[in-house]
C-alpha positions in Angstrom: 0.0 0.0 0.0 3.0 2.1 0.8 4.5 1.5 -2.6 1.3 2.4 -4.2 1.1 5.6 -2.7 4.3 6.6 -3.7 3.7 5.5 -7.0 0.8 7.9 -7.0 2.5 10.6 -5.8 5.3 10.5 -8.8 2.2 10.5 -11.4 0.9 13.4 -9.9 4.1 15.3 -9.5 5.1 14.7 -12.8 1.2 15.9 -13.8 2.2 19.2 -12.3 5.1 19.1 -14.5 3.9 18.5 -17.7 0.8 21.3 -16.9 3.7 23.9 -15.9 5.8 23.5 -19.1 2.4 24.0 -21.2 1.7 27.2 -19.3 5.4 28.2 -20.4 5.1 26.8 -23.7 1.9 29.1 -24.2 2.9 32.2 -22.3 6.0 32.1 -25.4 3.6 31.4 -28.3 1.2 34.6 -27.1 4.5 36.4 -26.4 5.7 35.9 -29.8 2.1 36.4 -31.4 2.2 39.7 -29.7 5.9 40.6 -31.1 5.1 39.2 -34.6 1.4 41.7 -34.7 3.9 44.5 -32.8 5.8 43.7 -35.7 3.2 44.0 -38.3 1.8 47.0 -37.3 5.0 48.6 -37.0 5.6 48.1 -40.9 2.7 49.8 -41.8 3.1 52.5 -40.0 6.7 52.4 -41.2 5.6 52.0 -44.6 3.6 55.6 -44.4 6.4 57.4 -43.1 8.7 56.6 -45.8 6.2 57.8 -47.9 5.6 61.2 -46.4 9.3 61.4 -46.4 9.2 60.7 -50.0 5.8 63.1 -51.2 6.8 65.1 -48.8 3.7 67.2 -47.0 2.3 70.2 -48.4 2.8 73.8 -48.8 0.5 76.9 -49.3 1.9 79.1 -52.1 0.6 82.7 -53.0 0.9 83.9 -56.3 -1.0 86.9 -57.6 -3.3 86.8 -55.1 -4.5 83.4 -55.2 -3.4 80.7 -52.9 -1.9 77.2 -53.9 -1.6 73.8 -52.4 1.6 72.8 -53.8 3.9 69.7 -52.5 6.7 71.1 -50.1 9.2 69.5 -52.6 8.1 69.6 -56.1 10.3 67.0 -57.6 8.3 65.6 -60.4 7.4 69.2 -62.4 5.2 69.2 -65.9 6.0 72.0 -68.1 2.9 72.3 -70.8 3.9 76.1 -71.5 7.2 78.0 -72.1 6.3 80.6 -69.9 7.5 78.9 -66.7 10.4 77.1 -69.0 12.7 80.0 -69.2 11.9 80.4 -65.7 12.8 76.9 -64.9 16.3 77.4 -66.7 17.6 80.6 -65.1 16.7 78.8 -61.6 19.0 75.9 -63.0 16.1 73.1 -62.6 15.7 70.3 -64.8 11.5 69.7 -65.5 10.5 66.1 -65.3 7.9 66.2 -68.3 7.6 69.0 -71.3 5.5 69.5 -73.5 6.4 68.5 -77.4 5.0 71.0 -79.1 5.6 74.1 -76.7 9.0 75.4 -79.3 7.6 76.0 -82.9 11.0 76.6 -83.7 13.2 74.5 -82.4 14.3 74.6 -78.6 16.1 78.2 -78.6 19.7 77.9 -77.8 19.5 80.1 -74.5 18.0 77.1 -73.1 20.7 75.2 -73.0 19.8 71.6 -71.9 17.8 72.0 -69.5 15.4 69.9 -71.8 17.5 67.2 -72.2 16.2 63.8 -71.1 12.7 64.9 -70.0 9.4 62.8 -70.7 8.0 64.4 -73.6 4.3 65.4 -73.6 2.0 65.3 -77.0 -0.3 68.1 -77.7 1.2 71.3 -75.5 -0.5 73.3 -73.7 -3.9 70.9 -73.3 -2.1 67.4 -73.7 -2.8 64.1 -73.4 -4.9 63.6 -70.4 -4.2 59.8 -70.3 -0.3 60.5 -71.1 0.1 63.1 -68.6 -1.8 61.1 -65.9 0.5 57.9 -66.1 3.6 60.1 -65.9 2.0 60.9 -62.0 3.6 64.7 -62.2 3.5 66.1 -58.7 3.2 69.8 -59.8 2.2 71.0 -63.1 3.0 74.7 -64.3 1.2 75.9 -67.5 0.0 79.5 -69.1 -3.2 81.5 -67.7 -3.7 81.8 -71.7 -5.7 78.6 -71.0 -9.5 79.3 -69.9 -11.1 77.7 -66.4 -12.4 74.5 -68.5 -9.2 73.7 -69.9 -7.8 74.0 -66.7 -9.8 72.0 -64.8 -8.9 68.1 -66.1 -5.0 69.3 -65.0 -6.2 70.7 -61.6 -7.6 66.6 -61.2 -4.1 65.5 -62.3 -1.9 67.3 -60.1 -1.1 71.4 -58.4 -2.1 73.5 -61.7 -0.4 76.9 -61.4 -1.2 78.6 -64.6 2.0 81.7 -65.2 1.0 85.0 -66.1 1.7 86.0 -69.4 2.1 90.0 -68.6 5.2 91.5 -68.7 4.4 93.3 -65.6 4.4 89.6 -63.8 7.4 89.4 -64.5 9.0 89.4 -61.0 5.5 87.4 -59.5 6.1 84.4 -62.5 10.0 83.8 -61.3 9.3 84.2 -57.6 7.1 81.5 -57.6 8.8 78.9 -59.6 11.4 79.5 -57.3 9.1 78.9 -54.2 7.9 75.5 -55.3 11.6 74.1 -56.7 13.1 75.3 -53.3 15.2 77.8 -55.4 13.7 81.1 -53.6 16.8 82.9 -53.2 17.7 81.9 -56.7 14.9 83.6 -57.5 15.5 86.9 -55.5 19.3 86.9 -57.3 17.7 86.8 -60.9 14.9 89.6 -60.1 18.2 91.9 -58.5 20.8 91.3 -61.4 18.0 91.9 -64.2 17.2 95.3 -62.6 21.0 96.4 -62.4 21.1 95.4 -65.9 18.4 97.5 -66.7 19.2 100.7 -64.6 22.9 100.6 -66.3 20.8 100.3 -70.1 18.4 102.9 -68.4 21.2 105.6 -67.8 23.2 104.9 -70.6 20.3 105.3 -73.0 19.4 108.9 -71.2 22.4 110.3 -72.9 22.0 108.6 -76.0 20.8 110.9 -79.0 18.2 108.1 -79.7 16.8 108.3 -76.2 13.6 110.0 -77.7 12.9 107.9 -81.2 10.1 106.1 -82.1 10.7 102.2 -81.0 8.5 99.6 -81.9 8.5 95.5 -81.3 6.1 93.6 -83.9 5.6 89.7 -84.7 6.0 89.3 -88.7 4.7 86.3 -90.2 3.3 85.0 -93.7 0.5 84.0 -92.1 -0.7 86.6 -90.0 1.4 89.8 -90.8 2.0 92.3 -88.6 1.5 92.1 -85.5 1.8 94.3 -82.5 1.3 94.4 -78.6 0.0 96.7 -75.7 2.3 98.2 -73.8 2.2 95.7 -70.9 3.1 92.4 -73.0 6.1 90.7 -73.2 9.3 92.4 -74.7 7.2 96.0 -74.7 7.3 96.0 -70.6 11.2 96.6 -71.5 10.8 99.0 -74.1 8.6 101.2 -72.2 8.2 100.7 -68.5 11.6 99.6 -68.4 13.5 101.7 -70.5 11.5 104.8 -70.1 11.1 105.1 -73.9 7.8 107.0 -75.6 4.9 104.6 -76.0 3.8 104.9 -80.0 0.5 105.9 -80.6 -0.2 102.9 -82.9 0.9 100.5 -79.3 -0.8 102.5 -77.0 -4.3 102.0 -78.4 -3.7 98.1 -78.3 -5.4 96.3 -75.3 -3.4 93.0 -75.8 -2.4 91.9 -79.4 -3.6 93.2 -82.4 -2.8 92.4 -86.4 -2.0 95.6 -88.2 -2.0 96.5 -91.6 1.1 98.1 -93.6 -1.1 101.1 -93.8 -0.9 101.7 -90.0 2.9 100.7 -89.4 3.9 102.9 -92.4 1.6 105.7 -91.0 3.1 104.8 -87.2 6.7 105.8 -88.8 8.9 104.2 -86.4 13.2 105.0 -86.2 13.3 101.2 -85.4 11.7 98.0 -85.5 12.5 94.8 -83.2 11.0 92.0 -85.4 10.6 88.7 -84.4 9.9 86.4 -87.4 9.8 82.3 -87.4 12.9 81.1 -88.4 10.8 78.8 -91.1 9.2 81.8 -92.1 12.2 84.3 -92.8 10.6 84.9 -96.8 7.7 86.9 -94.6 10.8 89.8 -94.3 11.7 89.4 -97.8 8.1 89.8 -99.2 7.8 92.8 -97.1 11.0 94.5 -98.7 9.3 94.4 -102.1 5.9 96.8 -101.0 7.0 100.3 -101.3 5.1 101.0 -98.2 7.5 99.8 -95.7 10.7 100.6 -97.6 9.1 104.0 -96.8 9.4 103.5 -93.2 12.5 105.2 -91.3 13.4 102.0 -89.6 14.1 100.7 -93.1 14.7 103.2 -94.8 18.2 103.6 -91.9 18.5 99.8 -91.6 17.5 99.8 -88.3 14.6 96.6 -89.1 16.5 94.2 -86.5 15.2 90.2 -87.4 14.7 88.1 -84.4 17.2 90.0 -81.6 16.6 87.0 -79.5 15.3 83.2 -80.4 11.2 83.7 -81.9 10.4 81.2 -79.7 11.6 83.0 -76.1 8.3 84.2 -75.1 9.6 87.9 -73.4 7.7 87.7 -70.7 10.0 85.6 -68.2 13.7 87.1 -67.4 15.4 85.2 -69.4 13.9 86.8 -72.3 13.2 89.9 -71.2 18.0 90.1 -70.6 18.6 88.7 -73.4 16.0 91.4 -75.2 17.7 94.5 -73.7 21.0 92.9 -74.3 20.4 94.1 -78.2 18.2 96.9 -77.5 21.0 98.3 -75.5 23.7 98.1 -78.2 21.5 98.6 -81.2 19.9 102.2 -79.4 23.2 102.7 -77.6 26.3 101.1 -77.9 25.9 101.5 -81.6 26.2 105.4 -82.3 
């Protein structure tokens, strides 16, 4: 009976045994089923910060008095118009996407490279929607020459800031490209050394005998002739609220861009004429040279008819243009006498 006992009291002491070590065994299977769903909801969460890192968050951008969501690092930038191009090139930043279509005449040689290797856009200014859409842009900066509608399918794609195409937004156009490409101080250098430049062409032009002659800039073309701007647009902002010259009566009537006939130039009488003329298109000066009318003019009459000062295709509103412009203004009205 004595044995028995015993025997019973091994069984149950190994019992107790066999129940502790499945206590332990399950205490480490819950402990390691809370560190592998630690683990998976760690990676998640991981996951989402890398991302932010990546997008990066967003920024709120003023820019002519409208505000702008735009990502706080704009590293994936769609270019559908050359207004914010030129910009893009003086601020030394390479555009992830172009439009095809946006140089009629080739890419002008004052760009440089900045277009080189980008992902090429069909159809300018309103592309492909599908295209544009695969090639995820994370900003997209086109022209305000583009009405609400057409701007609405790129507002659904990504940031639309259309650019001014006034050359009195000049200064806005650059600051703000340099805001959303992190190159605002860029920006601030450009806007200072273009207004030295122009106060140096300012003062030497004030002595200059040609300080008070007639000075016109026209578009000439085979297809739609002459053409003229207000007194606000593009290279004219340099002509006239930049260089102080006298605004043309045949200018200051126009409100924005206006075709004029050979009637009205020849009338208008100007001492000289900046022409800008598509280098596929060069014939349109040649046919003009046979019409009495304009070999009438002073400008021609005194050789001072100066074809395509800068590349047809810079657009004269950004400051890129607008240098380059008073670079041959300057020593065509100045450095020339």
């Amino acid at each position: 009976m004595k044995v028995k006992s015993q025997q019973l009291l091994i069984l149950l002491l190994v019992f107790v045994f066999i129940v502790a070590g499945c206590g332990n065994q399950a205490d480490n299977s819950n402990t390691g089923n809370n560190e592998a769903a630690q683990t998976a909801t760690n990676e998640p969460a991981q996951a989402e910060d890398e991302g932010v890192t990546e997008t990066g968050g967003l920024k709120t951008v003023t820019y002519l008095g409208k505000e702008y969501q735009v990502p706080e690092k704009a590293e994936k930038i769609a270019i559908l118009a050359v207004e914010a191009m030129e910009e893009m090139h003086v601020l030394g930043v390479k555009p992830y996407a172009a439009a095809k279509d946006m140089y009629v005449n080739g890419i002008p040689e004052e760009i440089g490279d900045s277009l080189e290797g980008v992902q090429w856009i069909d159809s300018g200014v309103q592309p492909d929607k599908e295209q544009l859409l695969a090639l995820k842009p994370d900003l997209i900066l086109t022209t305000a020459r583009l009405d609400a509608e057409t701007l609405k399918p790129l507002e659904e794609i990504a940031p639309t800031i259309p650019l001014s195409f006034s050359g009195a937004d000049t200064e806005a156009n650059i600051t703000v490209v340099g805001e959303v490409t992190g190159k605002a101080e860029e920006a601030k250098a450009a806007i200072e050394a273009y207004k030295k430049q122009l106060q140096e062409s300012k003062d030497k032009l004030g002595a200059s005998a040609n300080k008070d002659k007639k000075v016109v800039y026209m578009r000439i073309s085979t297809e739609y002739g002459l053409s003229a701007y207000s007194t606000q647009t593009t290279y004219n902002a340099v002509l006239y609220d930049g260089l102080g010259l006298t605004v043309p009566d045949v200018i200051g009537n126009i409100e924005r861009r206006e075709t004029l006939s050979l009637e009205v130039v020849a009338q208008a009488n100007p001492d000289y004429i900046f022409a800008l003329v598509p280098l596929n298109d060069l014939k349109a000066i040649d046919d003009l040279k046979t019409k009495p009318l304009w070999n009438g003019i002073s400008a021609v009459k005194e050789g001072h008819v100066i074809v395509n000062p800068v590349h047809p295709d810079l657009f004269g509103t950004p400051i890129l243009s607008k240098t380059k412009f008073l670079e041959q203004v300057t020593a065509t009205l100045v450095d020339a006498e």
